[in-house]
NUKETI-549952 format. One line per 2 residues: their letters; for each residue x, y, z of C-alpha. Coordinates in steps of 0.25 Angstrom, whole numbers, plus 5000, padded with zeros to 4 digits. Each point is the difference from the previous one (the first is absolute). Example, Ala and Ser with C-alpha at 12.3 -4.5 7.8 and 13.67 -1.06 7.14 Angstrom:
2
as = 5049:4982:5031 | 5006:5014:4998
***
This chain:
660
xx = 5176:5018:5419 | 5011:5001:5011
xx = 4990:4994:5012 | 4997:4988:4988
xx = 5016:4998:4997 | 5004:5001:5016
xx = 4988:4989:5000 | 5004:4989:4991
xx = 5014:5003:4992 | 5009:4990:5004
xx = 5011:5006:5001 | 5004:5007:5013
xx = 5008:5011:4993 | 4986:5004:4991
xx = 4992:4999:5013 | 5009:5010:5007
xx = 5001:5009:4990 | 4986:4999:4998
xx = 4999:5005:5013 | 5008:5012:4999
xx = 4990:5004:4987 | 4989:4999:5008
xx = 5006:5009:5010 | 5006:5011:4990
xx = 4986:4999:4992 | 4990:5002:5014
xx = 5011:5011:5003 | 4997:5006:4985
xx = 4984:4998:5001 | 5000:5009:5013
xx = 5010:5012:4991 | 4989:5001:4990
xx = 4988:5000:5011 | 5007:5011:5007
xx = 5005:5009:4988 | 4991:5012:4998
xx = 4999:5003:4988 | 4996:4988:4996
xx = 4987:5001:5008 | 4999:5014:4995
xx = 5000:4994:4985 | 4989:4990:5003
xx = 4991:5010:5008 | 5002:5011:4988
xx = 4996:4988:4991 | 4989:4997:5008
xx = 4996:5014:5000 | 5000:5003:4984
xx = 4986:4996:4996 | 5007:4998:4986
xx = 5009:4990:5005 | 4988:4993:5007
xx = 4991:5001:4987 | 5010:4991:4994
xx = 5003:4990:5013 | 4991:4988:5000
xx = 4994:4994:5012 | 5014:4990:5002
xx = 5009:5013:5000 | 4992:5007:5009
xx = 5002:4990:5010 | 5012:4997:4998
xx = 5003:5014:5001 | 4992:5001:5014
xx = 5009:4987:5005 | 5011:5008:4998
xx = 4996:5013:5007 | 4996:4990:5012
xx = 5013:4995:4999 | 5007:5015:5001
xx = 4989:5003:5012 | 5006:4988:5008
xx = 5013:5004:5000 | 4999:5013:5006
xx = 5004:5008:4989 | 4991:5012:5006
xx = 5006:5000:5012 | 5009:5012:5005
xx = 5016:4996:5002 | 4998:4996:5014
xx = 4989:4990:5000 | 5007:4993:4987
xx = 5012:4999:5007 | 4992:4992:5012
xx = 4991:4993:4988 | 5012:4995:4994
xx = 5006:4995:5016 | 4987:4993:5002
xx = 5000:4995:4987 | 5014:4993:5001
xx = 4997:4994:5015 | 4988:4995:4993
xx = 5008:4991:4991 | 5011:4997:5010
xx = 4990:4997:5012 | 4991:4990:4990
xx = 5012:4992:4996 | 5005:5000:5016
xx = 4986:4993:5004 | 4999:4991:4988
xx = 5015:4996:5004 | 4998:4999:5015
xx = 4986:4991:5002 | 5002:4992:5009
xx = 4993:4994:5013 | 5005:5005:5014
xx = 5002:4985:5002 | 5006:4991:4989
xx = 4996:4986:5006 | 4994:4995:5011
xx = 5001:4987:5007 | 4989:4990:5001
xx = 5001:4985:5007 | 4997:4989:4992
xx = 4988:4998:5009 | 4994:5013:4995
xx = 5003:4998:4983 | 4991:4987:5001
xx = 4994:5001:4985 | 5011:5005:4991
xx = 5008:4992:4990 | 5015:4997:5006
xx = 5007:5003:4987 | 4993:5015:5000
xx = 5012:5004:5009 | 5012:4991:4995
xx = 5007:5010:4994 | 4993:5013:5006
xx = 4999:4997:5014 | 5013:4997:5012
xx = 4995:4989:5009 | 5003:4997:5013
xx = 4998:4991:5011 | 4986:5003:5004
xx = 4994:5007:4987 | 5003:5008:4989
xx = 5002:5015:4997 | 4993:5005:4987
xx = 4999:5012:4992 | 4990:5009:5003
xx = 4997:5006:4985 | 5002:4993:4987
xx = 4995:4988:4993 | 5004:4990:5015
xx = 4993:5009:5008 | 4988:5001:4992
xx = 5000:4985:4998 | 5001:4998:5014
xx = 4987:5009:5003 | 4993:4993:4989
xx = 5001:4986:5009 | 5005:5003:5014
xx = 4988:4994:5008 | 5006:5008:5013
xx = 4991:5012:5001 | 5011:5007:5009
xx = 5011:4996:4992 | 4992:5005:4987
xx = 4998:5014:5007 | 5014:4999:5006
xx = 5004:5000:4983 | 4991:5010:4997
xx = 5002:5010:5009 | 5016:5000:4997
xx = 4998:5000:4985 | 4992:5012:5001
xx = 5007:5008:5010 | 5009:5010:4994
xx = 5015:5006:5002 | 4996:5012:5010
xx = 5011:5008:4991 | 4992:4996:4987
xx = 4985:5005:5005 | 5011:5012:5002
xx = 5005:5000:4987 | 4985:4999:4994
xx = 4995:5012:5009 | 5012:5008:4995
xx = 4997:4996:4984 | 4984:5002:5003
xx = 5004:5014:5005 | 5007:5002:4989
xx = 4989:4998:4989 | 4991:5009:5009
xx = 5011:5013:4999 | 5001:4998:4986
xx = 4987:4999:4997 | 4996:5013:5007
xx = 5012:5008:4993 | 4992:4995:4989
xx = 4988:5008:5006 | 4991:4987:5001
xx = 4995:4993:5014 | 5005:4989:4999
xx = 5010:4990:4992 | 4988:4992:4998
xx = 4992:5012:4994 | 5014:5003:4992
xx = 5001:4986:4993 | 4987:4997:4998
xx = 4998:5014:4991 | 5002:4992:4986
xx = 4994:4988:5005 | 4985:4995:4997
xx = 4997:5002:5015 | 5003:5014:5000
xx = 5000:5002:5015 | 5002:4992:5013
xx = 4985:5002:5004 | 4997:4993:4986
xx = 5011:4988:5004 | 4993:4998:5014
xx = 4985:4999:4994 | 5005:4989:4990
xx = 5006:4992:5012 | 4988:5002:5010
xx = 4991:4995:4990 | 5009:4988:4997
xx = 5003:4998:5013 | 4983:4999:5002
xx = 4999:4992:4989 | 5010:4990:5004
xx = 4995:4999:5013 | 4989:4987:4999
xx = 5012:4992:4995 | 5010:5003:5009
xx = 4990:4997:5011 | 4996:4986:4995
xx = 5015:4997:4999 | 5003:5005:5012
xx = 4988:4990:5008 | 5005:4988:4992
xx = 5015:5003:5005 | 4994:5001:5013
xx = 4992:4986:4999 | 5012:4994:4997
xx = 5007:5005:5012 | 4989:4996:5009
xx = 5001:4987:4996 | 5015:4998:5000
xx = 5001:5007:5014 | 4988:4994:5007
xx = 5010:4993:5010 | 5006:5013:5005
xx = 4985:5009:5002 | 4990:5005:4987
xx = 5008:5010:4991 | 4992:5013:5000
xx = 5008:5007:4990 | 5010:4998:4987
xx = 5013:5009:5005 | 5008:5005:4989
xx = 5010:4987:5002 | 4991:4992:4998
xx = 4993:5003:4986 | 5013:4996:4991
xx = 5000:4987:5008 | 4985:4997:4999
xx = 4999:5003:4985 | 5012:4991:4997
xx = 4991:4989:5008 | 4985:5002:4991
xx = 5010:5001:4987 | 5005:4987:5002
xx = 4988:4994:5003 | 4993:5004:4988
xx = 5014:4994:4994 | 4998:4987:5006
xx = 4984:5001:4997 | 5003:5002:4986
xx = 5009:4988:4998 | 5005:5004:4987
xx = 5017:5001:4999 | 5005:5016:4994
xx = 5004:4994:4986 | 4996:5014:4993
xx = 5015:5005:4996 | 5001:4988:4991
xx = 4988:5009:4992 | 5007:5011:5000
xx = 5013:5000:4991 | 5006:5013:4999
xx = 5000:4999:4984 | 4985:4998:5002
xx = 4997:5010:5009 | 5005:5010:4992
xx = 4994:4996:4986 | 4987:5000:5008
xx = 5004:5014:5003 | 5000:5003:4986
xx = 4988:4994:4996 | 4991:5008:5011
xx = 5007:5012:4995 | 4996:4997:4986
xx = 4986:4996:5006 | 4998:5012:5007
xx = 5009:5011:4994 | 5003:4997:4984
xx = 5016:4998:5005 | 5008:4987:5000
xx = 5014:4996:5006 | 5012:4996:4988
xx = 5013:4995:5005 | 5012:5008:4995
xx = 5013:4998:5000 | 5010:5010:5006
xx = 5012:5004:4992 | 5014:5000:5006
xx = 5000:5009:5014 | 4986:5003:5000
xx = 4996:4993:5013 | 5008:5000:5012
xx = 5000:4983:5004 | 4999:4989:4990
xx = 4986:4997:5006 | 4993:5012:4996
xx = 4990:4999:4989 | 4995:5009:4991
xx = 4984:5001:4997 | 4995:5010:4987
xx = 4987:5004:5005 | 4990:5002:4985
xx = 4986:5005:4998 | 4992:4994:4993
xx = 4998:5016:4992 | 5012:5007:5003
xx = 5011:4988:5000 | 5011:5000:5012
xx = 4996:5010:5010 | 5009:4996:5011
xx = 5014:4992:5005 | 5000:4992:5010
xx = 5013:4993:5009 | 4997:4988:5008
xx = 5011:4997:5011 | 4992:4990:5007
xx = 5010:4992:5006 | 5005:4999:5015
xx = 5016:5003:5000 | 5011:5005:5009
xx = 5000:5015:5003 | 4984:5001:4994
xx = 4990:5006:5008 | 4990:4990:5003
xx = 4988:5008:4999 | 4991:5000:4988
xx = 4999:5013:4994 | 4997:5009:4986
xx = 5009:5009:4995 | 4996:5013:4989
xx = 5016:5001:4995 | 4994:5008:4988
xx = 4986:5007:5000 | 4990:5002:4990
xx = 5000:5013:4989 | 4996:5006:4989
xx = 5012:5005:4991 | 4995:5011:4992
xx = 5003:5005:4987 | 5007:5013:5006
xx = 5011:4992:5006 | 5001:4991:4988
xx = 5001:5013:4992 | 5012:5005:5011
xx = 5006:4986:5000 | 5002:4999:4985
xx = 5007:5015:5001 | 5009:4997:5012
xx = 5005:4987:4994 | 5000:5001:4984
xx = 5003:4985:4995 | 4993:4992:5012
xx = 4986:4994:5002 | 4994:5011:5008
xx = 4989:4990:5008 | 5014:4991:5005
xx = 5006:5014:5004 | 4989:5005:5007
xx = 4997:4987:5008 | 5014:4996:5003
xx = 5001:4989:4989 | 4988:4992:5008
xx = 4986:4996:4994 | 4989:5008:4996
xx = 4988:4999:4993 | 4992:5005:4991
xx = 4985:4999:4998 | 4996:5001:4985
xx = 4986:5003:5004 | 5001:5012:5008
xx = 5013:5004:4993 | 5006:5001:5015
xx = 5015:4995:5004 | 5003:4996:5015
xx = 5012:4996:5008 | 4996:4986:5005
xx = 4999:4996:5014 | 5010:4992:5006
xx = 4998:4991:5011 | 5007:4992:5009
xx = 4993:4988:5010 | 5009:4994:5010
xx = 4995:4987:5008 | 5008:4990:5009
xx = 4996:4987:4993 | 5008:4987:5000
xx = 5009:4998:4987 | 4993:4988:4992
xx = 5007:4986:5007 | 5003:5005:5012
xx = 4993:4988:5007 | 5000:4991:4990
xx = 5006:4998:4985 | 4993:5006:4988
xx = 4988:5004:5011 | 4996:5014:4994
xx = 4998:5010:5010 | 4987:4999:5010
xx = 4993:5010:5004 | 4992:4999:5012
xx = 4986:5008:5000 | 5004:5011:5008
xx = 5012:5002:4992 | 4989:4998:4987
xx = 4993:5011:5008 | 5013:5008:5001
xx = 5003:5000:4985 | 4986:5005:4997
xx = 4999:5010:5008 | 5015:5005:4997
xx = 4996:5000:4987 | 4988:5008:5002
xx = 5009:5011:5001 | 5006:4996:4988
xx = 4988:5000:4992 | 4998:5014:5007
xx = 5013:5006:4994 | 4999:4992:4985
xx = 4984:5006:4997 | 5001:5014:5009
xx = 5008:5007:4988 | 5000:5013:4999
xx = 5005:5012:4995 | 5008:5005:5014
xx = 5010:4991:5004 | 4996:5006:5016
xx = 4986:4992:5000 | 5003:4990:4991
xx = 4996:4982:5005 | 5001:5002:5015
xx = 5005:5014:5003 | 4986:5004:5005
xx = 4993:5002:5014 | 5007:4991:5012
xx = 4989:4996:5005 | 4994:4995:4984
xx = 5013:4993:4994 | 4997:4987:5007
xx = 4985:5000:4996 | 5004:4993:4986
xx = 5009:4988:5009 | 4991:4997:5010
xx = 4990:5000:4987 | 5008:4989:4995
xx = 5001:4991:5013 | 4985:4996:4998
xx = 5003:4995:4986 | 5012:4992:5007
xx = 4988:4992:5005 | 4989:5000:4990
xx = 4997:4987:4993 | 4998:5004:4987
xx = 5014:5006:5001 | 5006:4989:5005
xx = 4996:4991:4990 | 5009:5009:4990
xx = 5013:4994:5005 | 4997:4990:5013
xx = 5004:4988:4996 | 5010:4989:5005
xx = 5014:5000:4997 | 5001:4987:4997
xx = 4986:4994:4995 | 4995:5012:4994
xx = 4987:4998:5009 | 4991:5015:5004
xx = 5001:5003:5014 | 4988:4995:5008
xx = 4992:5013:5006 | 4997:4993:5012
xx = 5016:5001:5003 | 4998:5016:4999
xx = 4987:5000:5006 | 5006:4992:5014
xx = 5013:5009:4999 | 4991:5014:5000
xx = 4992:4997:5012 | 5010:4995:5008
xx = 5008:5014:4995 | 4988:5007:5004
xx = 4997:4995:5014 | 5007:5013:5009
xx = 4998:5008:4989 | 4991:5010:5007
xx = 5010:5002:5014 | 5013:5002:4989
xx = 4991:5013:4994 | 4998:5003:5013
xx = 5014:5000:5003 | 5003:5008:4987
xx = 4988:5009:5003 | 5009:5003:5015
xx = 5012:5004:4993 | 4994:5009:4991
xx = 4992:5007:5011 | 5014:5002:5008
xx = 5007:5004:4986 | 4991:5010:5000
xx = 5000:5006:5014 | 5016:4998:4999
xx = 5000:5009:4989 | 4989:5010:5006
xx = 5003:5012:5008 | 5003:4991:5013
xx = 5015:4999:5000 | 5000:5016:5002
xx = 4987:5002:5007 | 4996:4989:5010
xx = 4997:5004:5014 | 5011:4995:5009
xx = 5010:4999:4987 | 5001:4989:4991
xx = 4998:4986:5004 | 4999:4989:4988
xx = 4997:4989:5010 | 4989:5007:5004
xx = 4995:5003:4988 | 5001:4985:4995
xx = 4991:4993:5011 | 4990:5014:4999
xx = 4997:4994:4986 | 5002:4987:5004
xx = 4991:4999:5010 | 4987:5010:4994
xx = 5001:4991:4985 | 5007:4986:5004
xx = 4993:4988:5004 | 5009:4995:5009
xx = 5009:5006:5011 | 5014:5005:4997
xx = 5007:4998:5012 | 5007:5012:5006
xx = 5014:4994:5002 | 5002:5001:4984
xx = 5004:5012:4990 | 4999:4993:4988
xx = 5000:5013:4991 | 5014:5000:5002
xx = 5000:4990:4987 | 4991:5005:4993
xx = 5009:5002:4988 | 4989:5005:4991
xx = 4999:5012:5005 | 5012:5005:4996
xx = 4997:4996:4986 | 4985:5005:4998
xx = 4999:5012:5009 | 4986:5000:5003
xx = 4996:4991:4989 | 4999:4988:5005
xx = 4985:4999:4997 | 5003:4999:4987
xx = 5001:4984:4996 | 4987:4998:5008
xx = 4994:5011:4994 | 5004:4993:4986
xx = 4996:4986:5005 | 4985:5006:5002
xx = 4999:5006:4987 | 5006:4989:4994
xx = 4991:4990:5007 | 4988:5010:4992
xx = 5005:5000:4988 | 5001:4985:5000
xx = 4986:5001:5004 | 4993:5010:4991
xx = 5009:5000:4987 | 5006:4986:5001
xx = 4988:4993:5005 | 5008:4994:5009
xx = 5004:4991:4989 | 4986:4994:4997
xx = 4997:4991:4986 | 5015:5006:4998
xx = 4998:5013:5002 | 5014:4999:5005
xx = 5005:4999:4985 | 4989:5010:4993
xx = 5007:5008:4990 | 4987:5010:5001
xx = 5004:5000:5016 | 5015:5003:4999
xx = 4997:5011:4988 | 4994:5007:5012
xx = 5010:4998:5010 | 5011:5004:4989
xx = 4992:5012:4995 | 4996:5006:5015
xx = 5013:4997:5005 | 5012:4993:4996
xx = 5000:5009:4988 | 5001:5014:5008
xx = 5012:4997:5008 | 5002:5011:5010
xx = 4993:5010:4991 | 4985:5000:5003
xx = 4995:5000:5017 | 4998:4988:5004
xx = 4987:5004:5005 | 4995:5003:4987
xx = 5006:4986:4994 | 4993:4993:5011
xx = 4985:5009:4998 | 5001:4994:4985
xx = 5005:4987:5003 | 4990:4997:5011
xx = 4991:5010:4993 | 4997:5005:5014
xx = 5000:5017:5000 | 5002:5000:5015
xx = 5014:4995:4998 | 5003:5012:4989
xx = 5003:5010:5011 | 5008:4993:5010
xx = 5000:5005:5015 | 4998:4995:5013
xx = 4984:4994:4997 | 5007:4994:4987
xx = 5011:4992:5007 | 4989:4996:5012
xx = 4993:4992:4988 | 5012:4994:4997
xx = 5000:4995:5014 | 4988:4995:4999
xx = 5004:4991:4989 | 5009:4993:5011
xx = 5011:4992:4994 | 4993:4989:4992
xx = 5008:4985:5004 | 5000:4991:4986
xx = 4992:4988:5004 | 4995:4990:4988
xx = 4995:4987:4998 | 5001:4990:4987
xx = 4995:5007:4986 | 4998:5015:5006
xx = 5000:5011:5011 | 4991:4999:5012
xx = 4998:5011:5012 | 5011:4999:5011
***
């Protein structure tokens, strides 16, 4: 709730103090991991085989999740070592926030001649860039720099660019050595190996050897395709620098600039304008939403209004999430709209988590508080439901989506808001966790909606960006603002394929920084021969898995920002994007004679996963799912399979789905 409010609230004065929550409640979280007798209480619990004949399956886990918890946090350990845990835990935090603060290039711009910017637009650098009399000096990161190595036809002015813009701040590779090192100390108080064997525990991967055997065999799978995009880049450079000697290779300068070059051509090929927005009204795009949901799920979106105070900008608007059997099941708050002091990026919030309320606290409520409604005590005043079939009661989920869209009008007078198709894709996949959080009720509020696995929550998103694309979805809301016409396919169909040209060197890319998350957070920082060297380490990986050359001037790990967030998960969103890509395939049919909107279809999505939350492994959901019993016991051969699923790039032609 306080990373939500310091988010979106408007006012200054809540985001600040939003802040400060957020500080005191971490601080509060780390006293109940470290107090003993609180772990002693759960292992004596654990113990009792009459408490355990009264646990279900959800309790045990959740029980398990919390001695995990107790286990991290160095409870064990003798007052010494706590004392460095604790140390090396605070540097941690502060050395994490330092690197994300300080990233930046060694060299903030470079000077270029006009002579050597011959194919970039002039207006790029208007407001960006300082001229002078011979040339230009330009950014070397942000969106200038990264326009400018998209149409530079200079190749050693491309290199020039991107050498700069991925050569680090020598006391910044510092700082990341120093918080690498850091991880590692803790994670051996800890008695593990690594921070990667550490985080990982209470993940579906288990183990870094598991994480490595996913990527190897995604890296062999996406191998064909990055090498045939890889030859047509390089047939384009040969033609365009014939003049100056053939081209034998595509340099890492030079692929950026070449696949801006097929795209446009396949634009221009096309010869059809981008009017796809005027299709895609916000208003429309999300009753689509609702009418999938009610296709697939039984669930449909009603507008609600807020009472005084309940939302916190006049913008917000209030969704009642009903079942078609259990009646409102969830609340859910759009705050869609771009504003002052917002964070632009698009993101799901669980202010209020799915659980059972049972009769005992009903019982206790209506003693403590004689004269009140003991359900508005318990729950705070805020919804519930209760489910007359299974005579159940549950505090209802509360969500909050937050987008960066354009308030209705703001090019044009009574023009609703357009969405463009990758803020359609946005929206869908945002509320894929939504979705995730209304159907994953259950009884323990701790692996409740999305609270499961890291490396499982974005499974039911990604899910939702293929439906983003289906026709048969499409053709629930795609219509035009103005003459009510359906969007035609072939726009979609056009827009995907140009979308997925380069598609297979991006998942190499991603496939790179995962393998280097993982070695980052292996035992290198402490163990490696001749002491730790993260340059080194980058063009090692770089070099054995990359399919073109970094070049050795560059340390372009001192922006990897990621890894201070995921900590040897980084695999996780291509590892999603494969099972995803299966699911679509062997549940979904990859949305054939609209299986895309099959309520037999989406009953076994719901029932095998949605449903479950956090509280059943994600193995065993994905063995019944996929009705595949190699899946059901994880480990490294089960996450090797995944890999071999590769990541699956949507690709469709009018009326269905075809092979990519």
């Amino acid at each position: 709730m306080a990373d939500f409010v310091r988010s979106t609230h408007p006012d200054p004065g809540f985001q600040q103090a939003s802040t400060q929550a957020y500080a005191t409640l971490f601080e509060f979280m780390n006293v109940l991991n470290t107090t003993p007798d609180l772990k002693m209480k759960l292992e004596s619990a654990l113990a009792d085989p009459k408490i355990g004949a009264i646990w279900n399956d959800e309790e045990r886990m959740v029980a398990q999740i919390l001695l995990r918890d107790f286990s991290k946090s160095a409870i064990d350990l003798p007052k010494d070592k706590r004392q460095a845990f604790v140390k090396y835990s605070s540097q941690i935090s502060q050395l994490g926030t330092k690197f994300i603060k300080e990233m930046r290039p060694e060299t903030l711009t470079i000077s270029l001649s006009n002579k050597r910017l011959k194919g970039v637009d002039p207006l790029v650098f208007e407001h960006a860039s300082k001229k002078h009399l011979t040339g230009i000096s330009i950014p070397t990161i942000g969106p200038v720099a990264a326009t400018a190595l998209r149409s530079i036809k200079d190749e050693t002015a491309r290199k020039d660019l991107y050498v700069a813009g991925r050569t680090a701040l020598k006391h910044q590779l510092q700082t990341l050595q120093d918080f690498l090192q850091a991880r590692a100390r803790v994670a051996n108080l800890s008695s593990y190996r690594s921070y990667a064997d550490m985080n990982l525990s209470d993940k579906l991967a288990k183990t870094p050897i598991a994480v490595n055997s996913f990527l190897d065999a995604l890296s062999r799978d996406n191998e064909p395709q990055v090498r045939q995009e890889t030859d047509e880049l390089l047939i384009m450079k040969k033609l365009e620098t014939n003049d100056a000697g053939p081209a034998t290779q595509v340099e890492a300068w030079d692929r950026d600039y070449y696949q801006t070059q097929l795209a446009s051509k396949q634009r221009s090929r096309s010869r059809r304008p981008d009017f796809m927005s005027a299709y895609f009204s916000l208003g429309t795009v999300m009753q689509g939403l609702s009418r999938l949901f009610t296709q697939l799920y039984g669930v449909r979106f009603v507008p609600t209004a807020t009472a005084p105070g309940e939302a916190w900008n006049s913008d917000v608007r209030r969704i009642d999430v009903n079942d078609e059997n259990e009646g409102r099941i969830a609340v859910l708050y759009c705050d869609l709209f771009a504003r002052p002091g917002k964070s632009p990026n698009p993101a799901h919030f669980t202010l209020r988590c799915s659980r059972r309320i049972d009769a005992s606290e009903i019982e206790e409520a209506s003693t403590l508080h004689p004269g009140f409604d003991p359900l508005q005590v318990i729950n705070d005043g805020m919804t519930i439901s209760h489910n007359p079939i299974t005579k159940t009661t549950y505090q209802l989920p509360t969500i909050a989506l937050v987008c960066d869209f354009q308030m209705p009008g703001s090019h044009t007078p009574n023009e609703p808001t357009l969405l463009s198709f990758r803020d359609v894709q946005t929206l869908f996949h945002e509320m894929g966790h939504a979705i995730h959080s209304i159907i994953g009720r259950t009884a323990c509020q701790v692996v409740s909606g999305t609270r499961c696995a890291t490396d499982f929550a974005e499974l039911p998103s990604v899910l939702m960006e293929h439906f983003a694309s289906d026709p048969h979805v499409l053709a629930l809301f795609a219509r035009h603002w103005q003459t009510d016409a359906p969007l035609p396919y072939e726009m979609v169909a056009e827009r995907l394929s140009i979308d997925r040209r380069g598609q297979g060197i991006e998942t190499e890319h991603q496939i790179l920084l995962a393998m280097l998350d993982q070695a980052y957070h292996s035992d290198l920082p402490l163990t490696m021969p001749g002491g730790f060297d993260s340059t080194k380490v980058l063009h090692s990986i770089f070099d054995k898995y990359g399919s073109v050359r970094e070049p050795r001037e560059t340390s372009a790990q001192g922006f990897f920002g990621h890894l201070v967030e995921y900590g040897a998960t980084y695999y996780s969103y291509l590892f999603d994007r494969a099972i995803a890509g299966k699911v679509w395939e062997e549940v979904f049919d990859r949305g054939r004679e609209g299986a895309a909107v099959s309520r037999e279809r989406g009953k076994r999505f719901r029932d095998e996963v949605l449903r479950w939350g956090g509280s059943r492994d994600g193995w065993v959901c994905l063995a019944e799912l996929l009705r595949d019993e190699r899946l059901r016991k994880g480990g490294p051969e089960a996450m090797a399979e995944v890999g071999r699923w590769g990541v699956k790039h949507r690709c469709t032609e009018y009326g269905g789905a075809v092979d990519p």
